[in-house]
C-alpha positions in Angstrom: 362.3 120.4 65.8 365.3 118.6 65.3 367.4 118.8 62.0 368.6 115.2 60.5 371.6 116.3 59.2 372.8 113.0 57.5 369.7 113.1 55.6 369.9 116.6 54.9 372.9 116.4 53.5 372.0 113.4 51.0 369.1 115.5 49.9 371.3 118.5 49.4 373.6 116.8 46.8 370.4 115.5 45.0 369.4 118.8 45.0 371.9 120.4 43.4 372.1 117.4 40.7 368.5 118.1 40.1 369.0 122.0 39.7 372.1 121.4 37.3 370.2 118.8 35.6 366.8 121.5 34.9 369.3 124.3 34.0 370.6 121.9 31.0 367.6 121.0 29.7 365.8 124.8 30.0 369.2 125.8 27.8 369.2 122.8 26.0 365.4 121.8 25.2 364.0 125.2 24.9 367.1 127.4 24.2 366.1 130.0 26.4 369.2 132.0 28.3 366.2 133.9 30.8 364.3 130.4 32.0 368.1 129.1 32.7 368.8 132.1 34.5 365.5 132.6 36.7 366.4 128.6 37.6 369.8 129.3 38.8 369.1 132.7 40.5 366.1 130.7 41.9 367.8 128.2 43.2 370.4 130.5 44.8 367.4 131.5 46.6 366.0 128.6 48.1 369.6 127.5 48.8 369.9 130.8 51.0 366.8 130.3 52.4 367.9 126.6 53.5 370.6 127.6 55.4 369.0 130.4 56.8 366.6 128.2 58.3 369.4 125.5 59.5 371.4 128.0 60.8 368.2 130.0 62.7 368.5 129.3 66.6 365.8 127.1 66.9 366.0 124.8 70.0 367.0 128.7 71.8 364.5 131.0 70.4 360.9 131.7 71.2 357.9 130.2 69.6 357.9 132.8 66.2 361.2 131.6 65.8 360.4 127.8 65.4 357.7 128.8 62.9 359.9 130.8 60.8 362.3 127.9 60.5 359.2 125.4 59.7 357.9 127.8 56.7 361.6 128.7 55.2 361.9 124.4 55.2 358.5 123.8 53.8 358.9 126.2 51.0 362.2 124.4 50.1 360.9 121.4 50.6 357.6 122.5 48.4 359.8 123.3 45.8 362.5 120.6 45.5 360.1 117.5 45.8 358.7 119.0 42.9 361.8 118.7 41.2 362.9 115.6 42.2 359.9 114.5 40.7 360.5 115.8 37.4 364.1 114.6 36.8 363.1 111.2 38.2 360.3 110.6 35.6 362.6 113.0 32.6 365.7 111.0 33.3 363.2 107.9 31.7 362.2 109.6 29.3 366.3 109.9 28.1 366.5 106.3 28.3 366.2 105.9 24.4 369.3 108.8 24.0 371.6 105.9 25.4 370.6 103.7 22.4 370.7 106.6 19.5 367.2 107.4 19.6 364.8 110.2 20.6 363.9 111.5 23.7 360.3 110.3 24.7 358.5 113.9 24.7 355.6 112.6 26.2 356.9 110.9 29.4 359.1 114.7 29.7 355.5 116.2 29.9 353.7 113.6 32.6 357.5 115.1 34.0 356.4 118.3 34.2 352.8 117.7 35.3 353.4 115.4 38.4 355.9 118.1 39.6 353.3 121.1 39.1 350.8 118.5 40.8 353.2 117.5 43.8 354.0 121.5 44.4 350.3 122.2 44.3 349.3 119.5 46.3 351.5 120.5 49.2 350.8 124.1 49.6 347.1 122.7 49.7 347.9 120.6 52.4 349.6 123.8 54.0 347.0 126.4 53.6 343.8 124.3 53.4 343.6 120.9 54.3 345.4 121.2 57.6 342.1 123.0 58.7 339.9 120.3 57.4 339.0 118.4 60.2 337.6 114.6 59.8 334.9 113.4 62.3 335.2 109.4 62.6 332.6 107.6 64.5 333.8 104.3 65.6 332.2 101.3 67.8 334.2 99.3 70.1 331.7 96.2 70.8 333.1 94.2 73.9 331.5 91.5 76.4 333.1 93.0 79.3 332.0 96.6 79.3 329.6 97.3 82.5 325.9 97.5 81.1 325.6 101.3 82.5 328.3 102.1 79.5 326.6 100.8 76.7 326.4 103.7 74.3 328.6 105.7 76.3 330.7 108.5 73.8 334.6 109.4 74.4 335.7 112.0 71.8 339.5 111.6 71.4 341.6 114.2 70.2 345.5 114.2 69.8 348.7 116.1 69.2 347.3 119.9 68.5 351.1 121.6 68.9 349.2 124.9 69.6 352.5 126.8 68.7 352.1 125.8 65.3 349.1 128.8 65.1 351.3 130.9 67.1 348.5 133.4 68.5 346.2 132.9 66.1 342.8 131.0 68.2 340.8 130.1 64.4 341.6 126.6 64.3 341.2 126.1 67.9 338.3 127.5 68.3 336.6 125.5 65.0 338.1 122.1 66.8 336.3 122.9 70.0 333.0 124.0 68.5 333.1 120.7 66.3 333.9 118.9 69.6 331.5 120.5 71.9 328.5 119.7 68.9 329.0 116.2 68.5 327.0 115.2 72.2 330.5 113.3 74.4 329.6 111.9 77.3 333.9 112.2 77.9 336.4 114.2 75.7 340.1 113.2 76.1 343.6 114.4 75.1 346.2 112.2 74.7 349.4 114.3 74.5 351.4 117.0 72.5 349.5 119.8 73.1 352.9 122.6 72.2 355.7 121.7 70.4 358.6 123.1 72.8 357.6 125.3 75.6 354.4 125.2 77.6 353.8 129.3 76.6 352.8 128.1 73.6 349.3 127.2 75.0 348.7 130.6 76.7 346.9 132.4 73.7 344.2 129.2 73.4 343.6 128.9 76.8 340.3 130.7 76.8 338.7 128.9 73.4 340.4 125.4 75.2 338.6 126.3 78.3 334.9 126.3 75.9 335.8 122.7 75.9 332.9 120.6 77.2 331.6 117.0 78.2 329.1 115.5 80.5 332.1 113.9 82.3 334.8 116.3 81.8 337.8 116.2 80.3 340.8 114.4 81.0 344.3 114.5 79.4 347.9 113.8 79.4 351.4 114.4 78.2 352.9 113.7 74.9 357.1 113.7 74.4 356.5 117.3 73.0 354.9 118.5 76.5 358.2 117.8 78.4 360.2 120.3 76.6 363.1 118.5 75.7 363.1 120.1 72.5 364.2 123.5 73.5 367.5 124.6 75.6 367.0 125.6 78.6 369.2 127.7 80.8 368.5 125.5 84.1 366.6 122.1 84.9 364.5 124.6 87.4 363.6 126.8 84.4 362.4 123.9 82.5 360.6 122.0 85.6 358.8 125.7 85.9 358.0 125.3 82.2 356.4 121.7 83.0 354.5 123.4 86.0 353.4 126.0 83.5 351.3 123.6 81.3 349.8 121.8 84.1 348.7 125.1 85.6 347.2 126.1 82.2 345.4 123.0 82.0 343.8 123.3 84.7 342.8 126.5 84.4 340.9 125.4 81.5 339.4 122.9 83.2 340.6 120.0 82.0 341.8 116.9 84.4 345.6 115.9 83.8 346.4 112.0 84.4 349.8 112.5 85.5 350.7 108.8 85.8 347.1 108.2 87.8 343.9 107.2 87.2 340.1 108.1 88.0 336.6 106.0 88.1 333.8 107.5 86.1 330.2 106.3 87.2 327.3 105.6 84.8 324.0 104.2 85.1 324.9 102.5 88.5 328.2 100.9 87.0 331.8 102.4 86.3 335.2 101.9 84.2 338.1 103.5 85.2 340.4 105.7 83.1 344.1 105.3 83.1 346.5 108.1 82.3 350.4 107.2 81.9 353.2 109.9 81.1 354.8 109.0 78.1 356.3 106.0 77.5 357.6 105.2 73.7 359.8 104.0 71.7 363.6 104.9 71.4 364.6 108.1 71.4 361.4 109.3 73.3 361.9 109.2 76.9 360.0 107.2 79.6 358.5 109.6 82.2 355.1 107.2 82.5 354.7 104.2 84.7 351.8 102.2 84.5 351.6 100.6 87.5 352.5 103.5 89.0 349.1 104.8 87.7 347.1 102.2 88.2 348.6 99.2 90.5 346.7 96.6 89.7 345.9 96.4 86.0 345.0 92.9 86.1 341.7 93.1 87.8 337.9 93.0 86.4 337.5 96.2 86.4 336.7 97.9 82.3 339.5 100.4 82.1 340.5 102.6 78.9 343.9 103.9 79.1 345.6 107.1 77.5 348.6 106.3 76.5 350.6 109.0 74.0 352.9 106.7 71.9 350.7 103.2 70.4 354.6 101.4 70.9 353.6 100.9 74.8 350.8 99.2 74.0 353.0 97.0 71.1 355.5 96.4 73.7 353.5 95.8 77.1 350.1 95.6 76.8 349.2 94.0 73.4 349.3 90.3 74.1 350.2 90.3 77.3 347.4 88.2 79.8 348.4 89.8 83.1 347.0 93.3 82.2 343.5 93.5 81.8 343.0 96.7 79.7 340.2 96.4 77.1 340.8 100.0 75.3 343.8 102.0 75.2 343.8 105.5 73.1 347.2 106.9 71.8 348.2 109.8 69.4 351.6 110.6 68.3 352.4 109.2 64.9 350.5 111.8 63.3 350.4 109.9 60.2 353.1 111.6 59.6 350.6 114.2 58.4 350.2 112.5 54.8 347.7 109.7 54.0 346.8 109.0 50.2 343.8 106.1 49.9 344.8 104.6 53.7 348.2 104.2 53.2 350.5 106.5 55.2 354.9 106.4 55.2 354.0 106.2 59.0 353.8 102.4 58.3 357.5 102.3 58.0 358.0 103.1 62.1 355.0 102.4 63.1 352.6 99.1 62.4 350.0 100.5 64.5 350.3 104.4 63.0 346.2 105.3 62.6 342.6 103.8 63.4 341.4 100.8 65.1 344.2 97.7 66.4 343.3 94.6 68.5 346.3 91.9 69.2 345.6 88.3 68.4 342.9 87.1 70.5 341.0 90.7 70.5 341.4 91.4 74.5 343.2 94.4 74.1 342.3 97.3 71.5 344.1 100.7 70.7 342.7 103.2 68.5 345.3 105.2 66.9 344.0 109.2 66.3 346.3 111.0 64.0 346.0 114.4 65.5 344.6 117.5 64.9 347.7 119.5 64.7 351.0 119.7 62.7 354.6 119.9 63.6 357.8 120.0 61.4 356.1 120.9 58.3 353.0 123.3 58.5 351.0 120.7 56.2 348.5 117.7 56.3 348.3 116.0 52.7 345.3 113.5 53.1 346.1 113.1 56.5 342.9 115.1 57.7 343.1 116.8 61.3 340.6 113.8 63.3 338.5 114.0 65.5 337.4 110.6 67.0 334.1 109.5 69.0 334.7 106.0 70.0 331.1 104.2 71.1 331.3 101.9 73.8 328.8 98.7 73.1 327.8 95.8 75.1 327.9 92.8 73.4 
């Protein structure tokens, strides 16, 4: 988990303005010495905590000690959104003190309400919507789809970062139980299943391993899987890290794609499925090749490719009439685990961020699932852990 200093720093100094600002107006508003004391002793606090967690060896240290660092953030974070929220909406409600009159009282209280709502509404995010997985059924109807698929069922899931539950197998297990009930003809991963190091995996192997479909499961890796964001004390130890998770994997059963592909067989006819390493956007790096995987993507042949970041199918495959690739299925954006009535801040890095996508003439489709799993902040506001199961139809 990286640390974006510059924009720590800017929210630092609102910080403080915000806790100077509360301290004046619990002395001022409500004369009360002990509410102005427990909100500079409080902020203190969180302050301490703040640095504690920048200052934590994150990128170095084991697996508990990325979560630490995520929960000291959050409950900072928890805490000061809330705040900016109320001196944001109070400093309107001063607006009439700069012409001699009154402060509004009433807009001071919707103040104090949205930030009590705001707080509340991420620690429900943290401790009970990130379990509340979303089951979305969606048909992709196309004329070139063999008629031995029609019907056929991929369940897509994305993005679990298994370290984020440490040892604890709950959530995995109630993923793969949802999964295994919902009838997939194919189940497929497409990237980011730890956060740093590939021992993160090791306590869910054996609920992963429950993981079923009539034709298997496939998956592949996600800039998270690499483990370029942890220090390592030799490229051998992190290439033995790599090795790791592709043991693990297969030990569950499940078939990597490692920049190849396979041909599934259906009612006399068959598609083949594609998987590419990564290959994103800046700074993500490009491990996957495409042609690499499959050399000629312009034939007739229906393929569905697994792709982790959707900005490879934006930059080489949407639009483009020399690849013939019908269905592509990416992860990654997360969403950036908040959604409120379909719109997500994920729209401001990525226009393709959640759901269904098809470039101008409709050849090529990518369905974006948002994950199951968190990283950065332990927390999904609206942003429900998904669970896809794309229908293939004949048209």
């Amino acid at each position: 988990m990286r640390i974006p200093w510059i924009p720590l720093l800017f929210f630092l100094v609102i910080s403080v303005f915000s806790d100077v600002y509360i301290y004046r107006s619990l002395c001022q508003r409500l004369r009360n010495r002990l509410l102005g004391s427990v909100q500079l002793w409080s902020s203190v606090f969180f302050y301490i905590l703040l640095i504690s967690a920048v200052s934590l060896p994150r990128r170095e240290g084991d697996n508990s000690m990325l979560l630490s660092v995520m929960w000291m953030m959050y409950a900072f974070l928890s805490v000061y959104f809330a705040k900016y929220i109320f001196v944001a909406i109070d400093l309107l409600a001063n607006i009439p003190r700069l012409f001699k009159k009154k402060r509004i009282r009433l807009v001071s209280m919707l103040a104090t309400l949205l930030a009590v709502v705001a707080f509340v509404a991420m620690w429900w995010g943290a401790l009970i919507n990130r379990f509340n997985i979303d089951v979305k059924e969606v048909d992709i109807p196309t004329s070139d789809l063999p008629k031995g698929f029609d019907g056929y069922r991929i369940v897509q899931i994305s993005d679990f970062h298994t370290g984020t539950y440490g040892n604890d197998t709950t959530f995995v297990a109630k993923v793969v139980d949802t999964i295994n009930s919902l009838d997939a003809d194919l189940v497929v991963f497409t990237g980011d299943i730890v956060n740093s190091r590939s021992s993160e995996l090791a306590p869910h192997v054996k609920p992963l391993s429950r993981l079923k479909a009539k034709d298997g499961v496939f998956s592949i890796m996600g800039n998270h899987d690499y483990g370029d964001y942890a220090d390592w004390p030799s490229k051998a130890a992190k290439d033995s890290s790599i090795q790791y998770l592709k043991d693990l994997q297969s030990s569950m059963g499940w078939r990597m794609l490692n920049n190849s592909s396979v041909k599934i067989f259906h009612g006399g006819d068959s598609i083949a499925v594609i998987g590419v390493e990564n290959i994103g956007d800046h700074p993500f790096p490009i491990y996957g090749s495409l042609t690499k995987a499959y050399p000629t993507p312009e034939d007739s042949v229906f393929k569905v490719l697994l792709s982790h970041n959707p900005a490879h199918w934006n930059d080489s495959i949407s639009g483009n009439s020399r690849i013939n690739i019908p269905l592509t299925l990416s992860g990654h954006t997360h969403a950036m685990q908040m959604e409120i009535a379909g719109v997500s801040p994920a729209v401001w890095r990525y226009s393709t961020w959640g759901g269904l996508y098809a470039d101008a003439d409709s050849v090529h489709r990518m369905y974006v699932n948002i994950g199951v799993g968190t990283v950065g902040f332990p927390s999904r506001i609206g942003a429900n852990p998904e669970i896809t199961v794309l229908k293939l139809i004949k048209k």
